[in-house]
VEXPA-386859 format. One line per 3 residues: number of its first residue (from 1); for each residue x, y, z of N, C-alpha, C, O. Coordinates in steps of 0.05 Angstrom, whole numbers, plus 5000, padded with zeros to 4 digits. Layout:
BEGIN
NUM> X:Y:Z:X:Y:Z:X:Y:Z:X:Y:Z  ... .
END
This chain:
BEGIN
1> 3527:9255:3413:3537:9279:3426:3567:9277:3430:3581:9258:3437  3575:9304:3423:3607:9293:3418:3612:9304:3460:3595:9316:3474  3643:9293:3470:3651:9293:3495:3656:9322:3508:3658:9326:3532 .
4> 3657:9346:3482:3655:9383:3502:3621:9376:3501:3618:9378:3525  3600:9371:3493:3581:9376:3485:3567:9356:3519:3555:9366:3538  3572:9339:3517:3558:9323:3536:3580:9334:3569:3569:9330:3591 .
7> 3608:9347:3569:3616:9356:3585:3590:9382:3594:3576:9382:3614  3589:9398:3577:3570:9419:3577:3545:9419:3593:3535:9436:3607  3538:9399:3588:3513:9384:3591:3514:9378:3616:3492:9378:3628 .
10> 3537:9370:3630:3541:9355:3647:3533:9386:3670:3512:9393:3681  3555:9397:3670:3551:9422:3678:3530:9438:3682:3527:9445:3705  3512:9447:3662:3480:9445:3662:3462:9442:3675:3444:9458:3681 .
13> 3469:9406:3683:3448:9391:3692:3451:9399:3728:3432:9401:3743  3485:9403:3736:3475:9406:3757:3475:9370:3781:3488:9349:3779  3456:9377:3798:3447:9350:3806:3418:9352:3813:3404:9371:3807 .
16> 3413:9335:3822:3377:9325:3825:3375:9350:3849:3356:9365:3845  3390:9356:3869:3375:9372:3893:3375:9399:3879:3358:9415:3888  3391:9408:3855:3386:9431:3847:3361:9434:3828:3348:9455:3826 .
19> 3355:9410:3814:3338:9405:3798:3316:9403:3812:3297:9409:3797  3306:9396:3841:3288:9397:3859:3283:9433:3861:3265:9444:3849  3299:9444:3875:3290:9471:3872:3279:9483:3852:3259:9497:3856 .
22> 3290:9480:3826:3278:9494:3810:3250:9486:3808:3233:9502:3817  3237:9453:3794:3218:9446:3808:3200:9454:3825:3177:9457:3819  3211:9461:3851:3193:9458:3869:3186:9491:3867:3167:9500:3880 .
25> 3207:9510:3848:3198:9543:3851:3178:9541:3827:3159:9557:3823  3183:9524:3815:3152:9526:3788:3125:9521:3800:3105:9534:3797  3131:9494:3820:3102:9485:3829:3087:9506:3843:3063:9501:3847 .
28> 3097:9528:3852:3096:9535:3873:3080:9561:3858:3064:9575:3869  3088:9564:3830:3069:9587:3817:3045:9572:3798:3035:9582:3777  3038:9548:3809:3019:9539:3782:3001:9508:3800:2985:9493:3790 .
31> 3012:9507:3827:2989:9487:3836:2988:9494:3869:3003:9506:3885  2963:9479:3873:2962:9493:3890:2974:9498:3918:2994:9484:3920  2968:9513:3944:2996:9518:3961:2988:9475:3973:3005:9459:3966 .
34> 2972:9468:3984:2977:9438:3996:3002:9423:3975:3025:9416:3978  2983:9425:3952:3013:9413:3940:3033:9410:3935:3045:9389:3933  3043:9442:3929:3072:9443:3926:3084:9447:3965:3107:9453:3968 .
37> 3070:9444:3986:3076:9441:4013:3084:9412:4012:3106:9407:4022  3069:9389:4000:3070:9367:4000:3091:9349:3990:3101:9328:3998  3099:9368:3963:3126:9360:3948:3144:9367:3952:3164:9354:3945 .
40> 3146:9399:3969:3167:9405:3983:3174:9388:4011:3198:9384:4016  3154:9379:4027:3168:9355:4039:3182:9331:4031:3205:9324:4037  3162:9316:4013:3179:9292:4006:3209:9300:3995:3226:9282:3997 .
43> 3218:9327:3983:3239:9329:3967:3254:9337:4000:3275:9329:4008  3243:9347:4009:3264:9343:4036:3268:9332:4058:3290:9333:4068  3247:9319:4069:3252:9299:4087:3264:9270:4069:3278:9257:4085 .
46> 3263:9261:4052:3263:9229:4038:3285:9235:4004:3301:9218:3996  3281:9256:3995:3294:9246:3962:3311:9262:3962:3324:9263:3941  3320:9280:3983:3345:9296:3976:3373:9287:3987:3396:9288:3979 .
49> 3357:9278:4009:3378:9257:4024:3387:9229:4015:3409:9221:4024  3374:9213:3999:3376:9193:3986:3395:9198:3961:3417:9188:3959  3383:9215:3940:3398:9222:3907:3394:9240:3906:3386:9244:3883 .
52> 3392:9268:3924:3401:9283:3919:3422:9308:3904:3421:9330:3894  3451:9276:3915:3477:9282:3898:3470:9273:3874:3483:9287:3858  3452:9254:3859:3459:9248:3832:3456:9276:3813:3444:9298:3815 .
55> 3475:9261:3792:3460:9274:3764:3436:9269:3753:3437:9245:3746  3413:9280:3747:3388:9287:3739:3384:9258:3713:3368:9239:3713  3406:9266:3693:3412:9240:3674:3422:9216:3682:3429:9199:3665 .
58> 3423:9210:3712:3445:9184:3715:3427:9169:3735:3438:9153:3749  3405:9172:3736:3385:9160:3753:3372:9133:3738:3364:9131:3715  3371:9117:3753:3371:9089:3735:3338:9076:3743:3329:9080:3766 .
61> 3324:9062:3724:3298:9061:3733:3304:9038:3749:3281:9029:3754  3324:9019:3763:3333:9003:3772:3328:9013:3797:3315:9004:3816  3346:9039:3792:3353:9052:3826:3327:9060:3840:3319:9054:3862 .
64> 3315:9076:3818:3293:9081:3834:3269:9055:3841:3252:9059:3859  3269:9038:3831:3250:9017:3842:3277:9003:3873:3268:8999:3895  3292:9001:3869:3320:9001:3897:3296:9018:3916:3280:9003:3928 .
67> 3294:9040:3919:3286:9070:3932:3263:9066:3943:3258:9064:3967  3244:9065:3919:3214:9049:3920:3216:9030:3952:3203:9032:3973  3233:9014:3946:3229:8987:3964:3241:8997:3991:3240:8981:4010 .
70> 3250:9014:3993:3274:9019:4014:3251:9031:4029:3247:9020:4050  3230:9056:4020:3212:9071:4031:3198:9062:4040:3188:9072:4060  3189:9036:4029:3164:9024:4031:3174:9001:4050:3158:8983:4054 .
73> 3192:9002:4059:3205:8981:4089:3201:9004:4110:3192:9001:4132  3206:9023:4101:3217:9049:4128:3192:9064:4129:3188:9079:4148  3177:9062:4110:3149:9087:4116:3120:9075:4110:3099:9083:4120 .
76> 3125:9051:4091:3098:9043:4091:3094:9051:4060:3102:9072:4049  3077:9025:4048:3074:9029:4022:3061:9047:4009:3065:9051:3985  3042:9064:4025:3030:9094:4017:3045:9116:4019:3045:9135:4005 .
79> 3063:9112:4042:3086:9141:4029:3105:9132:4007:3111:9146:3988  3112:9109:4011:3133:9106:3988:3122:9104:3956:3133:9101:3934  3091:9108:3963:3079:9113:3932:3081:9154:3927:3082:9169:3908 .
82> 3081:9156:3948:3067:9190:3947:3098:9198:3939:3100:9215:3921  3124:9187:3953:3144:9200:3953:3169:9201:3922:3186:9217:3914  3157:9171:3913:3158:9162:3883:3150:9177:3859:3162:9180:3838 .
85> 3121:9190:3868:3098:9203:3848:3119:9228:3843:3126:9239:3822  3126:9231:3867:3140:9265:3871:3158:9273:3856:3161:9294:3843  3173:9249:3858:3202:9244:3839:3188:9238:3814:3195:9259:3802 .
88> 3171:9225:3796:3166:9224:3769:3157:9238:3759:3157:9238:3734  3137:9262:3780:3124:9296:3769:3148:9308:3763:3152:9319:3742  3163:9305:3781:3190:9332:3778:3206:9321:3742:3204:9332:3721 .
91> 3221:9298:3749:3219:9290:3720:3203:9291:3695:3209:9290:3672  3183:9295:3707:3162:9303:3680:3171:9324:3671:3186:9325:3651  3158:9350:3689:3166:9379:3686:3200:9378:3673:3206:9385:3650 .
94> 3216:9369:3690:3240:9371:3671:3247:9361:3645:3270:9363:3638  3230:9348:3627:3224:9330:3604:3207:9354:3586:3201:9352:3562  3203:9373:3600:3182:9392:3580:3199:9415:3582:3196:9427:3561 .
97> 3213:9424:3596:3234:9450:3601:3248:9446:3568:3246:9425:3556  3260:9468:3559:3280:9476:3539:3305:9477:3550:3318:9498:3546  3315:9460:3562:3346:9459:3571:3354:9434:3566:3345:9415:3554 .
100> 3383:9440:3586:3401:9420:3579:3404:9400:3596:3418:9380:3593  3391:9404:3614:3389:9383:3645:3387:9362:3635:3402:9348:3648  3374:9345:3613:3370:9316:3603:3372:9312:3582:3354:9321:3567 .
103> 3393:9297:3571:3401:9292:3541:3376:9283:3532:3361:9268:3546  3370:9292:3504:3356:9281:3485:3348:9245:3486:3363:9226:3491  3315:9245:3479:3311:9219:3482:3306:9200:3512:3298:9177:3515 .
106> 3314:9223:3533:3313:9213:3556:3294:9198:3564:3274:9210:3555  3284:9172:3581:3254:9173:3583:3255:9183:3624:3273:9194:3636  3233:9175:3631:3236:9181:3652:3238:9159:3669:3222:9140:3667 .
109> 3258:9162:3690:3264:9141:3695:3244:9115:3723:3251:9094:3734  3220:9132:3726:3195:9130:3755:3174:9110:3727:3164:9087:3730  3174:9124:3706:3160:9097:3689:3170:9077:3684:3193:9071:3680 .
112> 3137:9058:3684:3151:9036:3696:3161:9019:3718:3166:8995:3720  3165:9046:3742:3162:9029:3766:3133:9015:3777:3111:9024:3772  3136:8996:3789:3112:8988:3800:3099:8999:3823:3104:8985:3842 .
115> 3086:9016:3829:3074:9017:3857:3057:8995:3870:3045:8977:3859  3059:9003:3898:3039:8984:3917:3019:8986:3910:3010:9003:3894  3008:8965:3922:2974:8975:3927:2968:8981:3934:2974:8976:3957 .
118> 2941:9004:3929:2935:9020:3955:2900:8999:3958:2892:8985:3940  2887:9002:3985:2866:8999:3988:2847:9031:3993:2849:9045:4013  2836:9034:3977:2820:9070:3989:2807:9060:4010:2796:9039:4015 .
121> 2811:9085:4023:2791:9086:4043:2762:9090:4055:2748:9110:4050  2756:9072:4071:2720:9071:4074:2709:9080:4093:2685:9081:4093  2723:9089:4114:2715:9094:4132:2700:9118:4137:2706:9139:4128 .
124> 2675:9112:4157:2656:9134:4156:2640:9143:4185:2639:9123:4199  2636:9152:4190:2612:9161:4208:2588:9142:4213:2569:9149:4200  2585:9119:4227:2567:9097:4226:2543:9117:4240:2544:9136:4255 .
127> 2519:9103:4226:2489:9122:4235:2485:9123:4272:2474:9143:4282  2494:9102:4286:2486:9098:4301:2510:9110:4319:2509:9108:4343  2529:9123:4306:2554:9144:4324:2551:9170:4319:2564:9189:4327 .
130> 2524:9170:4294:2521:9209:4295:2518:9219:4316:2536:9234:4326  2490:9210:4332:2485:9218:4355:2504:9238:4375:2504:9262:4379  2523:9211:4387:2550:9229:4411:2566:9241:4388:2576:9263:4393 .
133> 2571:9233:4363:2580:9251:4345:2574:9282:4347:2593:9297:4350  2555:9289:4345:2542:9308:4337:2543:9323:4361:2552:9346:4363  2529:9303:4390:2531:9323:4420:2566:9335:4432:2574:9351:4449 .
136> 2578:9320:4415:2595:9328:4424:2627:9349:4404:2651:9356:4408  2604:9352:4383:2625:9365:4368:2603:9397:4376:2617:9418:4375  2584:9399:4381:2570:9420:4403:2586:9432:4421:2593:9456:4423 .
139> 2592:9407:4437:2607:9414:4457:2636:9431:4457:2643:9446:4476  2652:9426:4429:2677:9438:4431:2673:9460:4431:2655:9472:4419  2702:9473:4453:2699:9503:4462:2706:9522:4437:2698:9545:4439 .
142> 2718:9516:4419:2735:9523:4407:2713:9539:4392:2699:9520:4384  2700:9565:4381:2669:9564:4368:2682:9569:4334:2666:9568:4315  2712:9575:4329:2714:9565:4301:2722:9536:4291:2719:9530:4267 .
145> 2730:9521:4308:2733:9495:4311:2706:9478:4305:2699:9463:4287  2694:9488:4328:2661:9476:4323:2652:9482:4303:2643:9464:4289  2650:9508:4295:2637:9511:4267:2647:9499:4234:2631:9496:4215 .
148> 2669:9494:4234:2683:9482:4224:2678:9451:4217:2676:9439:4196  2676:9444:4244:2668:9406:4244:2644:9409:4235:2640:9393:4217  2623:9423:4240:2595:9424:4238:2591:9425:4206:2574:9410:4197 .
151> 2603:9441:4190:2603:9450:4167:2613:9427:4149:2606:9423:4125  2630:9412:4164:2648:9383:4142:2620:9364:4138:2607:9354:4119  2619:9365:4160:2589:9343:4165:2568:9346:4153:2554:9327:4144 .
154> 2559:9380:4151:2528:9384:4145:2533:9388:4111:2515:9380:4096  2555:9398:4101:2558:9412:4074:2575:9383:4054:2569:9378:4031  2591:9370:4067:2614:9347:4057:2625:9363:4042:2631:9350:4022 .
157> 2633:9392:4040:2659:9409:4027:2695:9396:4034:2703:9380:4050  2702:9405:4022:2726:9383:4029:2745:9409:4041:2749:9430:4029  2755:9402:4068:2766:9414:4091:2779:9437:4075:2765:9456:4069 .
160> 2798:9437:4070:2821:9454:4051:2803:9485:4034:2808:9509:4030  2786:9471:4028:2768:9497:4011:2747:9506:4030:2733:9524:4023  2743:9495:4058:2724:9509:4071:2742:9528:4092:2733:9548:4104 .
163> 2769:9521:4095:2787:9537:4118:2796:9567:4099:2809:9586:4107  2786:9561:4071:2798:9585:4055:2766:9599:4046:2766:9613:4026  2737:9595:4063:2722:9610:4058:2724:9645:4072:2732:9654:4093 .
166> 2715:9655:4050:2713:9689:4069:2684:9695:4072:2665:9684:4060  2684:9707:4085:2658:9720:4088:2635:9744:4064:2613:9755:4065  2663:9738:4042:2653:9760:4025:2632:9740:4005:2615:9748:3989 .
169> 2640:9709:4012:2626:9693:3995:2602:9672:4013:2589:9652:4005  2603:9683:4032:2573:9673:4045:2548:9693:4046:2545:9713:4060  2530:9679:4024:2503:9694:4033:2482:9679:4038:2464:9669:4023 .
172> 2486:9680:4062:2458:9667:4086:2444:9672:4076:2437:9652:4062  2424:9701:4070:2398:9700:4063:2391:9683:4034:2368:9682:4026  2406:9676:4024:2414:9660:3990:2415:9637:3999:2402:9621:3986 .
175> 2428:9628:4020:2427:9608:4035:2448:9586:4011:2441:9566:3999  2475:9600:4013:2498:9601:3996:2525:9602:3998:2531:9624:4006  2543:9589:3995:2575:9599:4005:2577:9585:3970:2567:9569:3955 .
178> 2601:9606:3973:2626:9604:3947:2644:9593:3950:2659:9605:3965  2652:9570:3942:2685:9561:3942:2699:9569:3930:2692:9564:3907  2721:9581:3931:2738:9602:3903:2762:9580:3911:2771:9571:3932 .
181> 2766:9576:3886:2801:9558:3867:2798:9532:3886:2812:9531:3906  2776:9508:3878:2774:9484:3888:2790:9466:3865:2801:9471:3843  2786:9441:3883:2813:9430:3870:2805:9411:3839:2820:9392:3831 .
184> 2777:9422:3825:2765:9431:3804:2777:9448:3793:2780:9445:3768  2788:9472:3807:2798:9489:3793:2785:9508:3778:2794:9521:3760  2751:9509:3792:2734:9522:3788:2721:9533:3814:2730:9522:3835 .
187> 2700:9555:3818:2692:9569:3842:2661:9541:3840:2654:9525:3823  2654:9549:3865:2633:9524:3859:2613:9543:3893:2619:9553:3914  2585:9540:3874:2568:9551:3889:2549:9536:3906:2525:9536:3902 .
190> 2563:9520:3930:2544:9507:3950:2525:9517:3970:2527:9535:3986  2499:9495:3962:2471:9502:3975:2475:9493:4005:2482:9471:4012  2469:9513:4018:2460:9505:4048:2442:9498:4060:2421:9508:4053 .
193> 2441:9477:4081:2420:9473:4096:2414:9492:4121:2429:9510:4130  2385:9484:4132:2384:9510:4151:2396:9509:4175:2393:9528:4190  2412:9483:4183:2430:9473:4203:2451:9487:4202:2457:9502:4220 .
196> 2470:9481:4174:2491:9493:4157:2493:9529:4164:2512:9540:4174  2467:9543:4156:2462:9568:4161:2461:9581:4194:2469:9602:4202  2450:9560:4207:2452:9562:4233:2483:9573:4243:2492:9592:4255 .
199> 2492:9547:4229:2523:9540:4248:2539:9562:4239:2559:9567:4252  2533:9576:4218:2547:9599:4199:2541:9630:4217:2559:9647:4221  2516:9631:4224:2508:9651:4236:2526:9647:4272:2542:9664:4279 .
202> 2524:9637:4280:2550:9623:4306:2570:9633:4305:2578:9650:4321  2584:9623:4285:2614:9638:4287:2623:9666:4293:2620:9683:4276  2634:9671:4313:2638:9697:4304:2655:9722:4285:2665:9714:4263 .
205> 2657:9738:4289:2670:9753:4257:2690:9764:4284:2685:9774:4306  2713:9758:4271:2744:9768:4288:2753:9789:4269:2777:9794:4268  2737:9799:4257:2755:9824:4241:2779:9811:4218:2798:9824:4210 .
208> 2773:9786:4211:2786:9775:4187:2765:9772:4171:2742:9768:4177  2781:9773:4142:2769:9765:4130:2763:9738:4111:2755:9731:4089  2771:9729:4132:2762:9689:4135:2755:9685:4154:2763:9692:4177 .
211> 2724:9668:4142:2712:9654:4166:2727:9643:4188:2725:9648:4212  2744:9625:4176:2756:9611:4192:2779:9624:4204:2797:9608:4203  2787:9647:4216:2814:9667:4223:2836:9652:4235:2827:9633:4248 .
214> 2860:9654:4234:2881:9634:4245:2888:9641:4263:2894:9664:4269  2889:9615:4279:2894:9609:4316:2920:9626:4316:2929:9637:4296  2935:9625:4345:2954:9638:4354:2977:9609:4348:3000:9617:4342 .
217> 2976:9591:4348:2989:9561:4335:2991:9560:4302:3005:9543:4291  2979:9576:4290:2976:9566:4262:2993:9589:4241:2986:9597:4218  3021:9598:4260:3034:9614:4242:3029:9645:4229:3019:9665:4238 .
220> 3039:9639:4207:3037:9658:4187:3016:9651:4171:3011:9668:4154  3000:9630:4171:2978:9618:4153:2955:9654:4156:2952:9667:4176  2946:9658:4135:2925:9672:4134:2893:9660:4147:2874:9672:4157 .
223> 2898:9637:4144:2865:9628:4157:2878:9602:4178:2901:9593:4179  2860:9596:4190:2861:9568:4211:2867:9547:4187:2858:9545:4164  2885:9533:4202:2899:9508:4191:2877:9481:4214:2869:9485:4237 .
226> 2870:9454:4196:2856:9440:4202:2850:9434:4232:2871:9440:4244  2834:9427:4246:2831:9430:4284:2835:9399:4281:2815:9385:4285  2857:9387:4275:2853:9360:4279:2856:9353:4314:2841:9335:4322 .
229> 2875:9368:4334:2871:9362:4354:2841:9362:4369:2834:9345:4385  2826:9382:4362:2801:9385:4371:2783:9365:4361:2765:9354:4373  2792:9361:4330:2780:9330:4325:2776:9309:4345:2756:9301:4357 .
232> 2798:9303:4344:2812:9287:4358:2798:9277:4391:2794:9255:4401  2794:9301:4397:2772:9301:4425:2749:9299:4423:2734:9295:4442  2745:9301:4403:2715:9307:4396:2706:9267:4396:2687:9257:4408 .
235> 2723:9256:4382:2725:9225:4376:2723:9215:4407:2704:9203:4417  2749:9225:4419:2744:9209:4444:2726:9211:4467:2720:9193:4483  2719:9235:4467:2689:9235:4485:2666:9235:4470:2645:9247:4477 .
238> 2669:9220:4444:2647:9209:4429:2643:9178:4435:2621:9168:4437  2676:9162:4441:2673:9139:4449:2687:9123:4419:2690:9099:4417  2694:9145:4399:2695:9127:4376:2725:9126:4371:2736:9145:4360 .
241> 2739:9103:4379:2771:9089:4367:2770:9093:4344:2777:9116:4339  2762:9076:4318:2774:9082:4301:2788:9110:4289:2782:9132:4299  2804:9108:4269:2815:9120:4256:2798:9135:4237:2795:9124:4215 .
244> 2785:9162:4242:2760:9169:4237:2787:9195:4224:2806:9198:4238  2786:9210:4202:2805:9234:4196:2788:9249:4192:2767:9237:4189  2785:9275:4191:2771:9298:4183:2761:9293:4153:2738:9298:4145 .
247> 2778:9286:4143:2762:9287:4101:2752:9263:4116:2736:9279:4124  2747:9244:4126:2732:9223:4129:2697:9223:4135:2681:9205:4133  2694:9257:4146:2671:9262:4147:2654:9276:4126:2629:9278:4127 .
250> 2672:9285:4105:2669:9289:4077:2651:9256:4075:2627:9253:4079  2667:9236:4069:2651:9211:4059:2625:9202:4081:2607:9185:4080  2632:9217:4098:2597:9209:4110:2579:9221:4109:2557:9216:4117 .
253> 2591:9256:4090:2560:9257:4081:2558:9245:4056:2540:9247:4040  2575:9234:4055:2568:9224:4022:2555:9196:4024:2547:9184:4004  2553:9188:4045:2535:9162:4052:2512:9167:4060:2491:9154:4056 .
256> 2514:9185:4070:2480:9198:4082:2471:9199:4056:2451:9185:4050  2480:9212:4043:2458:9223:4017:2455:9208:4000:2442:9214:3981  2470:9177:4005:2466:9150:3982:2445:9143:4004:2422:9146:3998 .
259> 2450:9135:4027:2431:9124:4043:2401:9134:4053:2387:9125:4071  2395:9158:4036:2375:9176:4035:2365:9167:4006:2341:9172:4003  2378:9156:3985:2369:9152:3954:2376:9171:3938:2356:9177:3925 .
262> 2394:9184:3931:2412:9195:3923:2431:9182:3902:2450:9167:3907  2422:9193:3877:2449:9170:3868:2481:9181:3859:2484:9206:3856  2500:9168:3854:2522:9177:3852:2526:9201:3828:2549:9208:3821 .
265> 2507:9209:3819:2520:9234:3798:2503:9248:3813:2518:9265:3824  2478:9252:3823:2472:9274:3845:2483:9279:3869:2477:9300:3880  2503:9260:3882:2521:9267:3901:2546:9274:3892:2557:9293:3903 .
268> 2558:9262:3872:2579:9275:3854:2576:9312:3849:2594:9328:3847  2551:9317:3848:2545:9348:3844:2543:9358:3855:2552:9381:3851  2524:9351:3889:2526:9363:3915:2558:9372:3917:2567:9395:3919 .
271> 2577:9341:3916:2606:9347:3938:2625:9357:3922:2647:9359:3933  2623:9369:3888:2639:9374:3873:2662:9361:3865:2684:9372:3866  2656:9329:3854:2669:9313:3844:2674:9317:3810:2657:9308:3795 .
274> 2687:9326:3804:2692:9321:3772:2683:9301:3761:2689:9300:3737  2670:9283:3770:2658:9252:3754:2647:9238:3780:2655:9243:3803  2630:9223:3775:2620:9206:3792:2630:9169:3802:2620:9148:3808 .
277> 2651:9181:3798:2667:9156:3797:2675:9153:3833:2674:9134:3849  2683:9179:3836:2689:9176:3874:2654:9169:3888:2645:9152:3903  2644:9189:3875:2618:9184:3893:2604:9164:3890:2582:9166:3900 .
280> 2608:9143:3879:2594:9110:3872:2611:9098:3891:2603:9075:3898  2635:9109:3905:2639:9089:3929:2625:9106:3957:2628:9098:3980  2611:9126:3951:2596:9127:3975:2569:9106:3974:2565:9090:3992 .
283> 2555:9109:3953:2534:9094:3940:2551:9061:3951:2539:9054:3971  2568:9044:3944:2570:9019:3948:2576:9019:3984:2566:9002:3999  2590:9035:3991:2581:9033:4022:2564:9038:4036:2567:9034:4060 .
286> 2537:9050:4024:2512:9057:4030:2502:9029:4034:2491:9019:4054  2509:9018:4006:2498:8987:3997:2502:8958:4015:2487:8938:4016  2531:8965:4030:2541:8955:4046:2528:8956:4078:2524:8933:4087 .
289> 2523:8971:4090:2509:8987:4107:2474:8976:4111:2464:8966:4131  2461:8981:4087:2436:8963:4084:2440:8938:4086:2424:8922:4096  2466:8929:4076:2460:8893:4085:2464:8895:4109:2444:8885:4121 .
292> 2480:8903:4123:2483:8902:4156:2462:8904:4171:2457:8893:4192  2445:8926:4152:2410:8934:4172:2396:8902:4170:2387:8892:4191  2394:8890:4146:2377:8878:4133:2386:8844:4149:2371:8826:4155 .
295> 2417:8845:4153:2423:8828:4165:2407:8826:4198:2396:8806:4207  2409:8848:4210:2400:8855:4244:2365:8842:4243:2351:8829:4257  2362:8857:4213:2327:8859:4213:2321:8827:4216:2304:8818:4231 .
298> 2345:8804:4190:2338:8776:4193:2347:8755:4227:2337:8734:4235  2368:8773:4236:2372:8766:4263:2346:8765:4283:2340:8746:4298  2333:8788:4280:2313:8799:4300:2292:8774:4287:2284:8758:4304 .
301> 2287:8771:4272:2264:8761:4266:2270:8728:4282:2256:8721:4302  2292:8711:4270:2300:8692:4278:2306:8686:4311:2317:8666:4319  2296:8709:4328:2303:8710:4358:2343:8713:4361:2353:8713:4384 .
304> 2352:8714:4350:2380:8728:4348:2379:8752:4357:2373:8768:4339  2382:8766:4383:2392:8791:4406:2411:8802:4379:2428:8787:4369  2408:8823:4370:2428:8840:4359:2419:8868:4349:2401:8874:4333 .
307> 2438:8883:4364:2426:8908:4366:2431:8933:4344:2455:8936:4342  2421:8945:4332:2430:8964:4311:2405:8988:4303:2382:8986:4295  2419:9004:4308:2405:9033:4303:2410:9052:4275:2432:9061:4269 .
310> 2391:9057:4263:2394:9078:4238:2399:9106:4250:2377:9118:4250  2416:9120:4260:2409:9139:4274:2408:9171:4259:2428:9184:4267  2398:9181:4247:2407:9210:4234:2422:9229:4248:2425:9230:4272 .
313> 2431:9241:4233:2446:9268:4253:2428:9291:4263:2412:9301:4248  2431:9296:4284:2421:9319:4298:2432:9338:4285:2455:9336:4275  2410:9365:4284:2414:9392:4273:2426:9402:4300:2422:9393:4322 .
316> 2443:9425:4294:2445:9444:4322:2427:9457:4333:2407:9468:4324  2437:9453:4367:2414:9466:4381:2392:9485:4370:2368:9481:4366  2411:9512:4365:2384:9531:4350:2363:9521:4338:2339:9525:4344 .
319> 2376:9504:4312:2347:9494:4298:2329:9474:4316:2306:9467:4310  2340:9468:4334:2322:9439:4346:2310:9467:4358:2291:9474:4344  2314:9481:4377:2296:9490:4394:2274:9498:4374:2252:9488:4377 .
322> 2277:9512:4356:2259:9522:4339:2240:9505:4327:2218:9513:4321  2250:9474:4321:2238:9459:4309:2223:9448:4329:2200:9441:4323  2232:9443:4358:2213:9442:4382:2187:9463:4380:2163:9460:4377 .
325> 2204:9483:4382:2176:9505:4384:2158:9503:4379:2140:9504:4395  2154:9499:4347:2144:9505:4331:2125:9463:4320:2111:9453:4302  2131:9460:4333:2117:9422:4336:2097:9433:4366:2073:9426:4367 .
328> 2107:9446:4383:2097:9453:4412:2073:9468:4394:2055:9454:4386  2073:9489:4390:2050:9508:4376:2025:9484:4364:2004:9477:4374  2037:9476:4341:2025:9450:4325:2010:9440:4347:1997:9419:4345 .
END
């Protein structure tokens, strides 16, 4: 490249924070809104402030493993993976553009870095915490909140696609809800239970047209944004410390339904996994879980005091009274 040519170029390119915008106005027509919300943070709390001044071409795979390590002192090795990823998508996309932002031959400069390790996470709903689990997600006042928690639990839909259900895609008597633009990227037609149907018929209709309608806290959002504070309460007058998250009750129904005999491509199809590769770690913590039983069972036998309960989840009131009733008749 002769020196007007790569001046040109130079000019062009701009710097990385301009090259972020454009970026982040593409993501913004082609994935979905969590994500490009997601990448629009990291590009502004963490990478604009860091190399934001650079040139787009002058970024060194040196520097960014420098960056890598810097994040991962100050945030912890899971953001400084998430915040890394962000920076080597955006590079991607700029590697496929018809411009001049990156001389010919460029590679990118995030390949190649090493990330941490992550450990996934296991944590679940233990059988013997459904119980106050369950009495007390009843309890919250909140009745789209409640219905909400009730629905993670009974359905294992993944939070994000159930706060964007409408009502135009629930049919109770079908005993049916629609997920429209999951992160499949397909509509996906989940079967209800008659718990599920219960808790659906509860809610009430605010004249939106989302189930879930948005609080007086949740902005400009068109539907309710996640009740993690209500979560949150729900845990502690359950009694349960751990670090229990909302998608975390996604994976406990996915343990229920291994720990019922269920195997990982029929729970893969219930929770709308693209492969059965996530849902085989509900299945190995199922597996996990039976040794624990099996352990208590060899305790008990051996006169070893150790206490442990299989406990199922309670349906909501409605159905229990009914299912009372109707045992009373019997």
């Amino acid at each position: 490249m002769t020196p007007l040519a790569e001046r040109r170029r130079d000019r062009a390119a701009g710097t990385l924070s301009q090259l972020f915008d454009l970026w982040l106005a593409a993501v913004a027509t082609k994935r979905a809104p969590r994500t490009h919300a997601d990448y629009k943070r990291f590009v502004d709390e963490y990478l604009t402030a860091e190399i934001g001044w650079h040139r787009p071409a002058d970024l060194t795979r040196a520097e960014v493993r420098r960056l890598h390590l810097k994040f991962t002192g100050k945030h912890g090795p899971v953001t400084a993976n998430r915040i890394i990823q962000a920076l080597r998508a955006c590079y991607g996309w700029a590697l496929k553009q018809d411009s001049d932002t990156l001389p010919a031959n460029f590679a990118n400069p995030v390949i190649g870095v090493e990330f941490n390790r992550e450990r996934s996470r296991s944590e679940f709903i233990q059988p013997a915490e459904l119980p106050a689990l369950t009495r007390e997600i009843q309890a919250e006042a909140d009745p789209w909140a409640r219905g909400f928690l009730w629905l993670l639990l009974l359905t294992g839909a993944r939070g994000g696609e159930l706060l964007k259900l409408k009502w135009s895609d629930v049919a109770l008597d079908a005993g049916e809800i629609v997920l429209r633009a999951t992160k499949n990227h397909t509509d996906f037609a989940l079967k209800l239970s008659g718990a599920a149907i219960d808790v659906l018929r509860n809610i009430p209709r605010a004249g939106s047209d989302y189930v879930f309608p948005p609080r007086r806290s949740d902005g400009d959002e068109l539907h309710m944004v996640r009740p993690r504070k209500a979560w949150e309460n729900v845990l502690k007058r359950a009694g349960i410390t751990r670090n229990v998250t909302l998608h975390d009750l996604r994976r406990s129904a996915g343990v229920l339904l291994s720990s019922r005999g269920f195997t990982a491509e029929q729970i893969a199809r219930q929770l709308n996994h693209k492969s059965n590769i996530t849902a085989k770690v509900y299945v190995r913590i199922a597996d996990d879980l039976q040794q624990r039983m099996a352990d208590v069972l060899g305790s008990a036998a051996t006169g070893i005091p150790q206490a442990a309960t299989a406990a199922t989840p309670l349906p909501p009131p409605n159905q229990r009274a009914r299912r009372n009733a109707s045992q009373a008749k019997a």
